[in-house]
N, C-alpha and C positions, 0 to 999 in steps of 0.2 A: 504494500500500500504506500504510496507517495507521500509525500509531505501535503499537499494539498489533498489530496483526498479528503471530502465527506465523514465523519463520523455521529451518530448520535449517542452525546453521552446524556442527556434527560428527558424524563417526558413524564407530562401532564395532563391531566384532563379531568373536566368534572361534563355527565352526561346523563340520559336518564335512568341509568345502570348505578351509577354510584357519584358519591360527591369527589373522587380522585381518580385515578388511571390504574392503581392498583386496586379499587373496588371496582372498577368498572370491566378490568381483566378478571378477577374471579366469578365475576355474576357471568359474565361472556361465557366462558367454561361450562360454566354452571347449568345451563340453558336456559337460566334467567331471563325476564323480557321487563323494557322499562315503559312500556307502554300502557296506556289508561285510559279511560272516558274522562274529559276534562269539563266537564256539563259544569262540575261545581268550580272549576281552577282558574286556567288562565280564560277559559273563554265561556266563565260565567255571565249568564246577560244577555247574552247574544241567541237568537233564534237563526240555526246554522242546520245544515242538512247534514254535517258531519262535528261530530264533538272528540272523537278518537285523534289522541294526541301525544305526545312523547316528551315530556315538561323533566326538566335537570330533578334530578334524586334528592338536588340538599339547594338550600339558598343562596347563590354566588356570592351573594350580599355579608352571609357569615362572619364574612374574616376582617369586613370593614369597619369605621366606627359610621353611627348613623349619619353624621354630614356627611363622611367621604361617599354613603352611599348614593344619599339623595344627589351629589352633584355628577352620577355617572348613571347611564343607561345600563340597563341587564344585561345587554350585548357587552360593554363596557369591563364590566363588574363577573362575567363570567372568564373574559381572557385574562382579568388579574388572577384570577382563583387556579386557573391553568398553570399558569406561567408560575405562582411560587411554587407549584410542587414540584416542575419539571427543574426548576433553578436547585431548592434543596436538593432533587434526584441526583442532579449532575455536581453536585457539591459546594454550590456556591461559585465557581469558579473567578478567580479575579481576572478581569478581564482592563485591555486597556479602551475605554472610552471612543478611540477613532477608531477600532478596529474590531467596533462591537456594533452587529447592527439589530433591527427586528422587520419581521415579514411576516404580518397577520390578518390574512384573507378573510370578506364576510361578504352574504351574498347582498344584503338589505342594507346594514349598518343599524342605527339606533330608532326605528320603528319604533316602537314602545312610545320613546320620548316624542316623536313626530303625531302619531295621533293624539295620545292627553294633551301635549301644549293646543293642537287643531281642536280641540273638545273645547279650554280651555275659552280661544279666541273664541268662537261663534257663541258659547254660552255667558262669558264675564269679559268678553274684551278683549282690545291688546296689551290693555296696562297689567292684566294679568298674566301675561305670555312671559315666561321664565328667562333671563337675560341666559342662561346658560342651554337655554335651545336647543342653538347652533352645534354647540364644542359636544353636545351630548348626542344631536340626531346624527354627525358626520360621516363615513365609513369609516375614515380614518380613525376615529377618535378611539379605537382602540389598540390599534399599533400606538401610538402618540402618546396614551398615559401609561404605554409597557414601557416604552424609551426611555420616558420620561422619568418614571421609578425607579429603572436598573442602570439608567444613566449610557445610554447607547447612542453612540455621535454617528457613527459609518454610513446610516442609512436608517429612511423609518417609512416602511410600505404595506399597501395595502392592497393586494389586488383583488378586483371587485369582480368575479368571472363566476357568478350563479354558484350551482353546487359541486362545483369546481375548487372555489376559490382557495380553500385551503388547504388545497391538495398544492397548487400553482405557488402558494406563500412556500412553503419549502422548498418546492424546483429553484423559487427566485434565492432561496437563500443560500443551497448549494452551489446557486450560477457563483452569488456573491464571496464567495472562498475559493472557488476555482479561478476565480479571477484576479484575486489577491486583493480583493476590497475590505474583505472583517476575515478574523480570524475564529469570531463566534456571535451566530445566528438566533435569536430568539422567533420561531416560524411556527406557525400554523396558521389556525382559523377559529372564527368564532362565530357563532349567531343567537338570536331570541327572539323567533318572529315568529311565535305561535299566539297569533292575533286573531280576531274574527276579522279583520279583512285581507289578511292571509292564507286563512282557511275556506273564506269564502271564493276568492280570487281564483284558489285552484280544486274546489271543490265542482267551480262553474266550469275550467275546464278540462272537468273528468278525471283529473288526476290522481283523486286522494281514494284510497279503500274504504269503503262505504259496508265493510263486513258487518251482518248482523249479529255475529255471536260475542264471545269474549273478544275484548278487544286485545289482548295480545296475542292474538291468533291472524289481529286482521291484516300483518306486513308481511306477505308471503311469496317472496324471490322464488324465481324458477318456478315456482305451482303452474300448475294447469289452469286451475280458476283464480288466478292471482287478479285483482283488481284496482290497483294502484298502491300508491303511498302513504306512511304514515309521517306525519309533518313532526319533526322534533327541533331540539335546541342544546343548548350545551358552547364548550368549547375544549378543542385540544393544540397543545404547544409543545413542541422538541427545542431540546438544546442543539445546536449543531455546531461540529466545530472544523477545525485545520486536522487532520490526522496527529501533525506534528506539535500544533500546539496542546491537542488532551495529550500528547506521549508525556510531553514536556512535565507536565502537574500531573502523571499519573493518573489519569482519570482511567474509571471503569469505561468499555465503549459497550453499549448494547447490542450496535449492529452497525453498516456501514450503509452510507446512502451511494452505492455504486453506478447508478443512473436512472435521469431523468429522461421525460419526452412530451412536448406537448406538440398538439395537434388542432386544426379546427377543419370541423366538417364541410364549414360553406356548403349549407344546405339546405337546410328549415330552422326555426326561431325556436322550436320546441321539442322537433321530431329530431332524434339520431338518424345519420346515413343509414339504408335497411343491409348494406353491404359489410359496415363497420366500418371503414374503409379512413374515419380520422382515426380514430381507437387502434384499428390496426398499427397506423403511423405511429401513433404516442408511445405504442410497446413498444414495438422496433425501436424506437430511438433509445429506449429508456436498454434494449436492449445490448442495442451500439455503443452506449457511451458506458454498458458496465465491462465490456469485452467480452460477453456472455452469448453464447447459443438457447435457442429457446429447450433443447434439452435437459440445460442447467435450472433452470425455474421448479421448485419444486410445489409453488400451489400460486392462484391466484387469489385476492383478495377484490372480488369483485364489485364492481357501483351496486348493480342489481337492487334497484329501487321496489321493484314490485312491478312496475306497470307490463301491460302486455307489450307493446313496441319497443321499451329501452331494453327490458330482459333478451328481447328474442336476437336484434342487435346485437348485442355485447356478448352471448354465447357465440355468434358468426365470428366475432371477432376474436374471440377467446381461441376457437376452433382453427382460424386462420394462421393465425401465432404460432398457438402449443401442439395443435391436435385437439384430439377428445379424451385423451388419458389423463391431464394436468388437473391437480383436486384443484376445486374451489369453495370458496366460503362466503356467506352473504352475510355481514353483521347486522344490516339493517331492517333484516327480522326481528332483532334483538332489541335496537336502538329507533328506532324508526329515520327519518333522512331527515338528519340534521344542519340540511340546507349547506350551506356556507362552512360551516364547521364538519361537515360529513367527511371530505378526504382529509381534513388532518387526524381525524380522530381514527379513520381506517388504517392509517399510516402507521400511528400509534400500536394499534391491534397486531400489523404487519410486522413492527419492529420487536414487538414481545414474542411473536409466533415464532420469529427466526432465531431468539435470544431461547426459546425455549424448547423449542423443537417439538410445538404445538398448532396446530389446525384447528380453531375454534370449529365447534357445529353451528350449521347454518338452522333455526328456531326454524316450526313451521311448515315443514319439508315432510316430516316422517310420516305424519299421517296424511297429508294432501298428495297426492300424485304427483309427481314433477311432470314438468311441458317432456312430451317426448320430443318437439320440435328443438329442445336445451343441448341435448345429446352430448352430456358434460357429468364430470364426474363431481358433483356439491356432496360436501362433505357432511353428513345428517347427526354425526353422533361426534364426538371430541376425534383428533387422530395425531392420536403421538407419533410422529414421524422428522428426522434432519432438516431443518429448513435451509439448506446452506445460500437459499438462493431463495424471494417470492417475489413480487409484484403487487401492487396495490391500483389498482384502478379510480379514478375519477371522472365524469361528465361532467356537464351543466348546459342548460339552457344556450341558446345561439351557439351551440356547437361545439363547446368547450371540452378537450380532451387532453387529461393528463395521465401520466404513470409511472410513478415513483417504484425504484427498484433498490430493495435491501437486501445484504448479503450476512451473513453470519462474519461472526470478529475470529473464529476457531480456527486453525490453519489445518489445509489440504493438502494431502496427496494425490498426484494427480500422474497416472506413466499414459506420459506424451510421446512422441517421435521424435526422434533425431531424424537430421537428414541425410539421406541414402541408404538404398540395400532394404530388405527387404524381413528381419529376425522375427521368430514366432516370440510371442512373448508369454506363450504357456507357463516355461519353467521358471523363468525368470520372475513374473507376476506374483503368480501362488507361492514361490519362496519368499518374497516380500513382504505377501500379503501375510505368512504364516509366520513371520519375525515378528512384521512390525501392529499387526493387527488379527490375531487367532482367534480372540474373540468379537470381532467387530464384524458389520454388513460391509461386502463389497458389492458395489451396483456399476454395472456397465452404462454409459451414456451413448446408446447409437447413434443418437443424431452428430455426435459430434468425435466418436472413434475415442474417445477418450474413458478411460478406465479409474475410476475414483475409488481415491481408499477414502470412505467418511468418519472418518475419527477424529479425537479431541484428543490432539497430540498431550496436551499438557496431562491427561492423563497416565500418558509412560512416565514411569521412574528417571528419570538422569539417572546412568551410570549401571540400568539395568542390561545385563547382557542378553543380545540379539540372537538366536540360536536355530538351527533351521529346525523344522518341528514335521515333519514328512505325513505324523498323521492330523497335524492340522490343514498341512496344505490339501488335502482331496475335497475339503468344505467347499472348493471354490474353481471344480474346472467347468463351471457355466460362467466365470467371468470372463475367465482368460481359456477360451475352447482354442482346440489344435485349427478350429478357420479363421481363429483373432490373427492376422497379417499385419503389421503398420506398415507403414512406408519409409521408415526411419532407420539408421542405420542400429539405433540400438532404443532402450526405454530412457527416458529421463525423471525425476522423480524432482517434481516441481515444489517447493515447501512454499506457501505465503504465509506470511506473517500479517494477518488481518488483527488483531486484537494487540494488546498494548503487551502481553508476555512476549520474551524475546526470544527468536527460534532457538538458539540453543541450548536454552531451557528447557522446550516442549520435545526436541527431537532426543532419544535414546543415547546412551553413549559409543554404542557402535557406529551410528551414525555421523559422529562428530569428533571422534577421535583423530585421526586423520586428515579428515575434510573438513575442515571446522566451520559451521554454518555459522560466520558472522550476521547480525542484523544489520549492521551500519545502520543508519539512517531510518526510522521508522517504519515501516513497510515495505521494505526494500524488497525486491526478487531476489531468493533466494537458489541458484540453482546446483542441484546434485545430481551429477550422471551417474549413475548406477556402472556397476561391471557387465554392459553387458555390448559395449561397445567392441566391435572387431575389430582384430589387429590392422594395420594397413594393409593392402593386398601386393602394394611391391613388395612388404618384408617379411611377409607367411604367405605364400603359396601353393606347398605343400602340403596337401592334404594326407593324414595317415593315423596308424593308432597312438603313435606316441606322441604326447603334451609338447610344443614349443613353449620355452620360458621367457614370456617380457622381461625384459630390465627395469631395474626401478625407473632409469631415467626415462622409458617411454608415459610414465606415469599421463604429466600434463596432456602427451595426444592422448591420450584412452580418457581422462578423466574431467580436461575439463581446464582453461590455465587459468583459471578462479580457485581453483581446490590445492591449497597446501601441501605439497608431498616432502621427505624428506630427499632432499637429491642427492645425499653424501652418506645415506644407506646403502648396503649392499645386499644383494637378494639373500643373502643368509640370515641376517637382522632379523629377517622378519620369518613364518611360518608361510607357509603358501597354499594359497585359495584356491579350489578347483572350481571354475566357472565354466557350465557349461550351455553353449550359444546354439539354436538353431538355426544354421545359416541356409541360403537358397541361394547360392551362388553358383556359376558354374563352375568355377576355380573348386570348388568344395562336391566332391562325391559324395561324400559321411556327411549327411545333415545334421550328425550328432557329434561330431569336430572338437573334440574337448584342448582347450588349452588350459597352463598351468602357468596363472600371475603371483609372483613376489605378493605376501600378505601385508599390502599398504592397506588393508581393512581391516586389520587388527586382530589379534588372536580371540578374542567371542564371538567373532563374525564369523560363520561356517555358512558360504555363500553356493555350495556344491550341491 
């Protein structure tokens, strides 16, 4: 990971799940629903054709004293409540002032305050109209009192893109660190526009679920008989930072924001492309800028409002991307569509799921029928599974498409190709995979010919030795089958250092003995060629039974002239490693060609 690279080390949020981001993850799990008939709440009074509504869990207002509250909107007052939990999460961090910014999307802004003061005027005048109006109904006005309290000069934005818009506040705040503008982002979204002429507005057009049973049954993504949305409110805020500035202070990183994408459909005002065809774009991009294949994604995190035409949409689109195997998850059965604040708070959902290696269940699903027209894999019950990779989805209104992409902070194993020739990498794989992971999952990535070991390096011991384990390797010849071919002259075994441990702490000591995997520089590529490069072919030719002995000094071609070897060893020094390569060459008869290298992997290391 680069020094610029994206990290989030906080997050926040208060929704109608819970009054924080950690209540609001365990009721998620939980199959909780924050949904309710608001006949008595926010939209008492009001003679409305729909009263099902999705109102925040606890008072945003809580944490204020009663002036601070009265001089701020709900909208207001909910992105403060956000933002201190995600600032405690991420530890306070000191930050310097020009190099601190905030980006907190909303689709409306301060409604609330905009109708009472309009009640206000037509009933008692204008002398009765609030001098503080303005500064309360503004969009901005709530990036502006987050700046304002945590003291952030770099920038103070607000993008206004429907129920997009806080999905787009983050995009805009990783632009601004990749660009070298702040070194840390306060980003999300916020909203509180569960009004009666809110609900009216979009109950006229056809948009909102009008279910008559229990109301939290009535926001049901993917259904058959799905019939719109449920209008919620809330807000959610990430810390974001420089890779190199959380190294720097130590911070814990949840996950990494490895790419964004937006998109617009230029289409209709309200309708999604029926093709998907921006949404498409916003993956791909989000794809591109993480260096990701779409076999790497291991769930979506979908808009999936409920309605029949944005559902049916955003599956074509899903399908376009991933295929029809990639799990998905709909939160906003759970939450209802929290307008403006809906993609930051999914983002949130998305950065827990990859930190915990959890697929929330989508509410709603188990008993309804899903659309068979979905023809997608939504996930109905919890599903503990590696997130090393997901996607987060957002739309909005006039076209708006974004998709935030989060990767796990855990470092990978990944055997890649080298270039030239052609090595099976049967024996060589399943030896590796039985060193360095005998009890872990290996999963093969077709789409992308690459073979991942999913492990959580940090869980090997340092200094544990490596040892080849023969009845562990048979676990695994559906990873590495005798048709696995690369194109590479041998495997390479790629270590990234995504999370703030340093690789050669999480790598084995077999591994590092030798080839010492420094980190340099925070997220640095790390690379280790493995033994399974062949010798040159001007200097082995001879194919036969008896082992050729490299020299120590051929070390650097075989291994790599990054990897440490001792030059002023002599092959006695060491014990020596039988490696054996499956070559396909024509120089080579014996496909099973054994040679015999000087032990520059150390005496625990039995790589035969």
């Amino acid at each position: 990971m680069a020094g610029s690279d994206v990290v989030v080390t906080g997050v926040g949020a208060i929704t109608p799940l819970g009054g924080t981001m950690t209540a609001t993850w365990e009721a998620l799990l939980a199959g909780k629903s924050g949904i309710r008939d608001e006949a008595d709440g926010l939209l008492r009074g009001a003679a409305l054709p729909v009263t099902i509504a999705a109102a925040m869990a606890t008072d945003p207002a809580a944490g204020l004293t009663p002036v601070r509250a009265r001089r701020l909107d709900r909208v207001q007052q909910a992105a403060l409540a956000a933002t201190a939990e995600a600032w405690a999460d991420a530890g306070s961090p000191a930050a310097d002032p020009d190099r601190f910014a905030v980006a907190i999307g909303t689709g409306v802004g301060g409604i609330t305050t905009l109708l009472r003061q309009d009640d206000l005027l037509e009933s008692a005048g204008a002398r009765r109209v609030s001098p503080r109006t303005v500064p309360m109904l503004m969009p901005n006005a709530a990036a502006a009192v987050v700046s304002i309290d945590y003291g952030a000069r770099a920038g103070c934005y607000t993008p206004v893109s429907a129920c997009s818009s806080g999905a787009e506040a983050i995009a805009l705040g990783a632009r601004l660190i990749r660009a070298g503008e702040a070194d840390v982002v306060l980003a999300g979204g916020t909203e509180a526009a569960v009004t009666p002429i809110a609900v009216a507005g979009f109950a006229q057009a056809t948009s909102l679920s009008r279910y008559p049973g229990d109301p939290a049954a009535a926001s049901r993504p993917f259904a058959a008989d799905r019939d719109g949305f449920v209008l919620g409110e809330g807000a959610g805020v990430a810390v974001l930072e420089n890779a190199a500035h959380a190294a720097a202070r130590g911070a814990r990183v949840r996950a990494v924001l490895a790419g964004t994408g937006i998109a617009a459909d230029a289409h209709h005002m309200t309708a999604p492309a029926p093709d998907g065809a921006g949404q498409v774009t916003a993956m791909r991009k989000a794809l591109a800028q993480a260096g990701l294949r779409p076999g790497d994604v291991r769930h979506v995190n979908a808009h999936a409002t409920g309605t029949q035409v944005g559902d049916a949409a955003e599956a074509v689109s899903i399908r376009t991307v991933f295929g029809d195997g990639v799990p998905v998850t709909a939160p906003k059965a759970s939450l209802g569509h929290l307008f403006g604040a809906a993609g930051a708070v999914e983002a949130l959902i998305t950065i827990l799921s990859v930190e915990h290696g959890v697929i929330p269940l989508t509410r709603n699903l188990a008993d309804a029928a899903q659309d068979p027209g979905i023809g997608l894999d939504v996930v109905t019950s919890g599903r503990e599974a590696p997130q090393d990779a997901a996607v987060c989805n957002s739309f909005g209104f006039g076209g708006q498409n974004v998709a935030l992409l989060f990767t796990s902070t855990r470092a990978r194993l990944c055997l890649r190709p080298a270039v030239g020739g052609r090595p099976c990498l049967r024996r060589a794989g399943r030896h590796l995979v039985a060193g360095l992971a005998a009890d872990r999952d290996v999963e093969p990535c077709p789409a992308s010919g690459v073979h991942e070991l999913d492990s959580v390096l940090a869980a090997v011991e340092p200094g544990t030795p490596v040892r080849q384990r023969h009845e562990q390797a048979e676990q695994f010849p559906a990873a590495f089958g005798e048709d696995v071919f690369m194109p590479g002259a041998g495997a390479r075994l790629l270590v990234r250092p995504l999370g703030q441990q340093p690789v050669r702490d999480q790598l084995p000591e077999a591994l590092g003995r030798h080839r010492d995997a420094q980190p340099g520089a925070p997220g640095q590529l790390v690379e280790t060629v493995l033994t399974v490069e062949r010798l040159a072919e001007q200097e082995h030719r001879r194919p036969g039974p008896d082992p050729v002995q490299g020299p120590l000094d051929r070390a650097p071609h075989l291994l790599g002239a990054r990897l440490p070897v001792d030059a002023g060893a002599s092959p006695g020094d060491h014990p020596a490693v039988r490696v054996r390569l499956c070559h396909r060459h024509a120089f080579h008869r014996n496909p099973d060609y054994e040679y015999t290298y000087p032990g520059w992997y150390g005496p625990d290391y039995d790589f035969a």
